[in-house]
N, C-alpha and C positions, 0 to 999 in steps of 0.2 A: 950416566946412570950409575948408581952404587949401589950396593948389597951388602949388608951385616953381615960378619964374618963367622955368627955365633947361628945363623938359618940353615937348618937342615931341614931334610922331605921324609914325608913317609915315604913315601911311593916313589917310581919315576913321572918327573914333567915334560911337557914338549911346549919348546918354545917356539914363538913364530917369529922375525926377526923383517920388520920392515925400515930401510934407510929411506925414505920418503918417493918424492915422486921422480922419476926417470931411473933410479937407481936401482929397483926391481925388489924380489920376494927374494931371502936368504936359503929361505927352506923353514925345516923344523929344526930344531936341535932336541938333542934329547937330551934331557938331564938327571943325573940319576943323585947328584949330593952338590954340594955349597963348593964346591972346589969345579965343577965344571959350569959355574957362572962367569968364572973368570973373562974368558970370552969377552963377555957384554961389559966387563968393566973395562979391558982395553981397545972395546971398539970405540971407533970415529965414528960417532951415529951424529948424522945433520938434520935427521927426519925423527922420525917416530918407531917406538916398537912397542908391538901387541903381542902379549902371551896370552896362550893359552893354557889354560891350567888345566892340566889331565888326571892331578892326583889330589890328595888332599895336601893343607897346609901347615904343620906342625908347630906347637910355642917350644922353648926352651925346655919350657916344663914337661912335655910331652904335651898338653893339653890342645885337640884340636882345634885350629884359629877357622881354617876356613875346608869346611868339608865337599870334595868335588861331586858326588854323586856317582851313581852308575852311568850318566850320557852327557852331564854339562849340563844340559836344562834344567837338571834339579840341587843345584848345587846351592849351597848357601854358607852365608858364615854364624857358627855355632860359637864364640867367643869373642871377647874382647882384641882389640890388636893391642900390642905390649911396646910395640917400638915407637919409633918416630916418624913422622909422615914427611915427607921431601917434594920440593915443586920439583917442574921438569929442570929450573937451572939447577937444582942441586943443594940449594936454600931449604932449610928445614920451617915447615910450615907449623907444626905443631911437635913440640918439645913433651915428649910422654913423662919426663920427671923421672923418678925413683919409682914409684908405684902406679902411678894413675891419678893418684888424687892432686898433685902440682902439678899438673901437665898447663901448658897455658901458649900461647898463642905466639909464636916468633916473627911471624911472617902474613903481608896482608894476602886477605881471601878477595880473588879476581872475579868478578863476573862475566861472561862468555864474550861479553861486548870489551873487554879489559880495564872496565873502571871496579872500584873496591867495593868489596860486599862488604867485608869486616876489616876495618883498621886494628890492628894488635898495636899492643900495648905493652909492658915490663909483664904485666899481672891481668886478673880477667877486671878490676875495675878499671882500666883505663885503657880498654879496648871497646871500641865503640862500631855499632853500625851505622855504613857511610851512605850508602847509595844500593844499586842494585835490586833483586827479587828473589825475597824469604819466604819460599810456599812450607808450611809446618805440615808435617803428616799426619795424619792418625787422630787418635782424640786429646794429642796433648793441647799446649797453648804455649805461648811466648810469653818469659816472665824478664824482666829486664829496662830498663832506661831506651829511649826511641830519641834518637839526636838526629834525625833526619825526617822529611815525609812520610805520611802514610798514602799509598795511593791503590785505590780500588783497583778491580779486576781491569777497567775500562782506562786505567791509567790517568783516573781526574784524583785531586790530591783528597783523604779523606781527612786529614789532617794534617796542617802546614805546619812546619817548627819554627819556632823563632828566638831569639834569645833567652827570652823566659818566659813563663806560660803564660803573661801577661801581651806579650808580643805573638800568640802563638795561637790557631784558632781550629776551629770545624768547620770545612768549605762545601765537601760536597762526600758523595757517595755513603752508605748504609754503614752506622754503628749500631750493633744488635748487644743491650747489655743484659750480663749475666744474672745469676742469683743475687748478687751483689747491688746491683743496679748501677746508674752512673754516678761518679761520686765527682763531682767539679762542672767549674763555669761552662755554661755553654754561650757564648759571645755571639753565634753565630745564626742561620735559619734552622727553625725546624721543620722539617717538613714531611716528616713520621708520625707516629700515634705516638704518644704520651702517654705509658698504662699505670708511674709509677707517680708519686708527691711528685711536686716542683716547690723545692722547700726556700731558692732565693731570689731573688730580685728579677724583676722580666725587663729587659731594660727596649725591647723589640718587640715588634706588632707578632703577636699570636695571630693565624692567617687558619680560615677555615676549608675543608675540603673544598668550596667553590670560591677560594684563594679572596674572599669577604675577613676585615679583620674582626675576628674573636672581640681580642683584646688590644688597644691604641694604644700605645703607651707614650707620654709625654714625660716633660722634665721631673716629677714627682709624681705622686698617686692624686694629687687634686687635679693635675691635667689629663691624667692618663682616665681610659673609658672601655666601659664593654657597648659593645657597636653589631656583633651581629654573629651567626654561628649559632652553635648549642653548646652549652656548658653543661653538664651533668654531673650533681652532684652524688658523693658515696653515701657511705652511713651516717655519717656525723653531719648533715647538709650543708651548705653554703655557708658558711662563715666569715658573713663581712658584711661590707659598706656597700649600695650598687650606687653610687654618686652623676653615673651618666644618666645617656638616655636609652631607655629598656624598648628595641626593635622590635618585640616577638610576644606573641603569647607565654605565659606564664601556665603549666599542666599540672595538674593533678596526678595522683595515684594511677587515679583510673580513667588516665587519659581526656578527660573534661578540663575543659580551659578555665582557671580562675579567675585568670585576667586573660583581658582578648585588647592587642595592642592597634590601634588605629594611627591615621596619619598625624595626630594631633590627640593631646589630653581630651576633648572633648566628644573624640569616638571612638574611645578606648572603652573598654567599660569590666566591672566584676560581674563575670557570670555564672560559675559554678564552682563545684568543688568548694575546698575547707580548706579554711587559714586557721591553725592550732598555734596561738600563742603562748611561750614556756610559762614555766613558774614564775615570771617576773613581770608578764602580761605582756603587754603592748607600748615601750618604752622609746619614745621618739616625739619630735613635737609636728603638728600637722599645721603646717603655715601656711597650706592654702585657704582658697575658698571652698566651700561646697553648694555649686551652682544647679543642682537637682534634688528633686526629691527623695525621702527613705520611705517610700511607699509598701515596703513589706513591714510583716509584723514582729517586735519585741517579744523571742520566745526565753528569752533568760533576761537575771538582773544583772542591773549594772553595779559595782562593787567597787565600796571606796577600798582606800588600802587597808585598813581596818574591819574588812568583810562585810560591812554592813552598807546595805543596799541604799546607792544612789535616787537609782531608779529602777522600779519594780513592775513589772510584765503583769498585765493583766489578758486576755484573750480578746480585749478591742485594747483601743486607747483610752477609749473612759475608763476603764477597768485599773488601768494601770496608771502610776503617777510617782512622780518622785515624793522620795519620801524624808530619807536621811542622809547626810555628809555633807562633801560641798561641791557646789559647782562654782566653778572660775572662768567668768566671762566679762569685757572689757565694757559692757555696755545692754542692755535689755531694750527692747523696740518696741511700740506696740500701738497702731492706730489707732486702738478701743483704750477702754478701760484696764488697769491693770489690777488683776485681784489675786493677792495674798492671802490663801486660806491656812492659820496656822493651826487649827482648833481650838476648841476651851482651852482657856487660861493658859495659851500658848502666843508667842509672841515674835514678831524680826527681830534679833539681836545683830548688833555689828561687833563684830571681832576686835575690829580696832578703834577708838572712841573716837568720838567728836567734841569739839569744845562749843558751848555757848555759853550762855551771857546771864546771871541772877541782877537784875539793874534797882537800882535805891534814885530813884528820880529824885532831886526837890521839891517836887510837888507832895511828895509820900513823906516828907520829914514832919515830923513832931518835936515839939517847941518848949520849951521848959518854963518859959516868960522872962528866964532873965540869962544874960550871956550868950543872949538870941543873937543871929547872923544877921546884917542887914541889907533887905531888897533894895537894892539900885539901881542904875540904869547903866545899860552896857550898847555902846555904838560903835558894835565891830569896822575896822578897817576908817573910825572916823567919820561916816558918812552912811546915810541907810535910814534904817529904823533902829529903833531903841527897843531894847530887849530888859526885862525886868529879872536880876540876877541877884544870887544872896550872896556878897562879900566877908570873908571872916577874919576879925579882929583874932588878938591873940587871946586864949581861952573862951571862944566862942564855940556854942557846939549844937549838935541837933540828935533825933532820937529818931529811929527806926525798927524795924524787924519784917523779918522773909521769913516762906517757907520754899524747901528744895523741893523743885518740882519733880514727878514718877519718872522722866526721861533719865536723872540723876545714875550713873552709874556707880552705885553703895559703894561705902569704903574706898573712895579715890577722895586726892587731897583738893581744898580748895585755894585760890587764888583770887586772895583780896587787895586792891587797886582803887584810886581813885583819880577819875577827871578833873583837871583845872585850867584856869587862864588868867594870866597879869594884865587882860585887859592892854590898857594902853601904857601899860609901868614897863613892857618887855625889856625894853633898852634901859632903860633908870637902874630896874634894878636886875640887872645882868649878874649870872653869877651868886644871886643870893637865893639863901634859902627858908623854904615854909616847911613847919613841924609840923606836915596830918599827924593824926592818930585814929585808930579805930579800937575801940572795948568791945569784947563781943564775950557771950554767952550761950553756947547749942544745949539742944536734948530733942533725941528721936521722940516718936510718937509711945509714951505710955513715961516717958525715961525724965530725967531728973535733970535741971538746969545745973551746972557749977560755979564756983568763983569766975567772976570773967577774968578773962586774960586782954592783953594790949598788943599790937601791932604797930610798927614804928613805919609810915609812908611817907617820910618824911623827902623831899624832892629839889632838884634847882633850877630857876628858870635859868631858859634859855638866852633869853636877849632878845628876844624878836615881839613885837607889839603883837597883843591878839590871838598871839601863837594857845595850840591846843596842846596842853603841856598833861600828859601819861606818866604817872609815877611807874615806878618799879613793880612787881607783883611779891607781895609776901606770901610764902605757902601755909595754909592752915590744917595741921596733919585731920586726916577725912578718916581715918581709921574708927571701925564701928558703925560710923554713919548709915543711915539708910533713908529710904526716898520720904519726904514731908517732913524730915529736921526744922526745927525752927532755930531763928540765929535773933537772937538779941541782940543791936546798935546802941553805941555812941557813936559816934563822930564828930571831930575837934580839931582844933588847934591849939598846940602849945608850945611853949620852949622852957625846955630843962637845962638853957646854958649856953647851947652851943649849935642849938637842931635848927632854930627858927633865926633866920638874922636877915629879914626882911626890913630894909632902911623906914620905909614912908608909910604909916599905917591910921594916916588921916581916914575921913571919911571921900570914899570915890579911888582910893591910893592903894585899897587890900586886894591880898587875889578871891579870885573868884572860884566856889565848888561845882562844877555844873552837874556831876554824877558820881557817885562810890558806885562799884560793879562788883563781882564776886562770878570768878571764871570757873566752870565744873566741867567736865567730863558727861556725857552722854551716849548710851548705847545702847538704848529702846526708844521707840516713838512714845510710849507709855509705860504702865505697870501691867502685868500680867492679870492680876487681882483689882479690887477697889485701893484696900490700904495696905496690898504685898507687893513689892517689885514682880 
């Protein structure tokens, strides 16, 4: 043992001086200053020695380090110690520095069992705890890097270390976090209360006080599921997806079950309490069936997104009826009658049109006397009956006129066409072609005919005998129009050159006109009026 040469006493000490076991009790000594320790620096001690400190302990400064009391039992130390601290070999454990403030760590700290509490290091960052037990007193805390276990009271690990926190986990026994809360992964079981967010990832089965899981958690959130437990939402409620299957009644406020969950969809059922959908309504699509009845009564209306009432709440159901917006359904059923009541001068419109058919038969043509088409005889496929058909020479024409029926959706364009057939020429004359034309003239009802205009439908056959040969569709701008237009016809052939270069235009050898059509737009079954759309 050693003694700084610079320690002097208040007081007189009395030492007790034990050389261990068989070797007996020294006595006391009595010391009255730093030159009568000498003694204990050149004894041969192979044991141990215990002093007893009878006075107080003075620093350099005068200031006292450690003050004895009046008996020993109330002695304590009233200052810092200034020097250096020394193991029993004589190894300096802690290096006090110049001041205090570089004191740092020379020597490792043994635990009673003789493995290391504290590995030292040059400096305090590279001095680490190894092993051993750190009981902290009082109401501080440990602030520092943990490169070893943590292990509960019961010696089960509370947290294992491993090379990076990655490697490193929560196994068992009680972490209690601060004001702070837990700030990082938990990898491991929970199996405490939860009082704070769980802001990441659950990658493990949430387990409920009768160890039923919560929440299953699979390889994403479309595998993973709530299965059983109580989840209880804060202020802000529940925000999400429930994509499983819902085990449990569904509560209200005030304890009434909204939904009451049975073994199966169809004996589950809504029974009380209120569902308050946000400002955004009720946003979700409903792909099942609905295989019962809504036997209670409509005490509010239904409201398109435009606020105006779908359907409107009467105090029966006659009372009530839909009125305005739309409903979207894939299909209407109905073993009786179906009645559409729109009111006066109200009507079904379709949103999106339909096309039909304005048809100019041959039968309906009118005849000039000269440049007439002429009726022949036509024996589709060669064999059959004979069909009486008007064939047209070049500059052969006929004369017609329609009116647009109330279905007509106003001001949409029309598409003018015309039917033909080469008869049994298909193959002869492959590749060539007939110059329709059509001349036409409009005016609405009250409205003024104009110059006619012309329409070029000029066509090639195909090559095949008999074939039902579809010109092209020309559009005829429909701007203005409205329902009972009348359309003034020509209808012709001709070639300006280059249109018409049909080879064989004997008699029996022309094509055939069977139909001009005129395609329009529709989206009433009528007019709303006599002569108003």
């Amino acid at each position: 043992m050693s003694w700084r040469e610079d320690a002097f006493f208040k007081d007189t000490h009395a030492i007790r001086l034990f050389l261990g076991e068989g070797v007996g009790d020294l006595g006391v000594l009595v010391v009255a200053s730093a030159d009568d320790l000498n003694i204990l620096a050149d004894a041969a001690v192979d044991g141990y020695i215990e002093i007893d400190i009878k006075g107080d302990i003075v620093s350099e400064d005068g200031t006292v380090v450690f003050e004895h009391g009046t008996d020993g039992t109330d002695a304590l130390a009233i200052a810092d110690l200034r020097g250096d601290v020394l193991s029993a070999n004589g190894l300096t454990v802690l290096d006090n520095g110049t001041d205090g403030t570089d004191a740092f760590l020379t020597a490792d700290v043994l635990a009673e069992d003789g493995s290391p509490v504290v590995l030292s290091g040059p400096d305090q960052e590279t001095s680490e705890i190894a092993a051993g037990i750190i009981q902290i007193m009082g109401a501080g805390y440990f602030v520092g890097n943990i490169l070893g276990s943590v292990l509960a009271a019961d010696e089960n690990p509370v947290v294992t270390i491993g090379a990076d926190i990655a490697n490193s986990s929560v196994e068992a026994g009680t972490i209690t976090a601060g004001v702070g809360g837990f700030n990082g992964d938990l990898s491991g079981n929970v199996t405490g209360d939860v009082s704070g967010d769980v802001t990441g990832d659950i990658t493990g089965n949430v387990l409920a006080g009768d160890a039923a899981a919560i929440v299953s958690s699979g390889a994403d959130i479309e595998n993973s599921s709530v299965e059983a437990g109580t989840i209880t939402a804060g202020t802000g409620g529940f925000n999400g997806n429930l994509a499983g299957i819902h085990n449990g009644d569904v509560i209200a406020d005030d304890a009434a079950a909204i939904i009451t969950a049975g073994a199966d969809i169809a004996n589950s059922s809504v029974n009380a309490g209120t569902i308050t959908a946000g400002a955004g309504g009720f946003n979700g699509d409903l792909t099942g069936d609905v295989d019962g009845d809504v036997s209670g009564d409509l005490t509010g209306d239904v409201l398109a997104d435009d606020a105006s009432a779908i359907v409107s709440s009467g105090a029966t159901q006659a009372a009530s009826g839909v009125n305005v917006g739309k409903v979207t359904t894939p299909e209407i059923e109905t073993a009786g009658d179906l009645t559409i009541d729109c009111g006066a001068n109200q009507t079904a419109v379709l949103e999106e049109s339909v096309w039909d058919d304005l048809r100019i038969v041959p039968g309906a043509f009118d005849f000039a006397g000269s440049s007439d088409p002429t009726l022949t005889g036509w024996q589709p496929g060669g064999a059959g009956a004979t069909f009486q058909v008007y064939e047209f020479n070049i500059d052969d024409e006929v004369f017609a006129s329609c009116q647009m029926p109330h279905s007509y959706r106003e001001g949409t364009d029309l598409n003018f066409h015309i039917h033909w057939t080469p008869k049994d020429r298909g193959v002869t004359e492959s590749g060539k072609s007939v110059g329709w034309k059509v001349d036409y003239s409009i005016a609405n009802p009250n409205g003024v005919f104009g110059a006619s205009a012309t329409v070029d439908l000029q066509d090639v056959c195909s090559g095949v005998n008999h074939q039902h040969e579809l010109t092209s569709s020309v559009v005829v701008d429909g701007t203005g129009l409205t329902i009972s237009h009348i359309i003034m016809l020509r209808i012709y052939r001709s070639d300006t050159g280059a249109d018409d270069t049909w080879a064989n235009n004997g008699a029996g050898e022309r094509p055939v006109l069977l139909e001009f059509d005129i395609h329009y737009e529709s989206d009433t079954i009528g007019s709303r009026q006599e002569v108003v759309k």
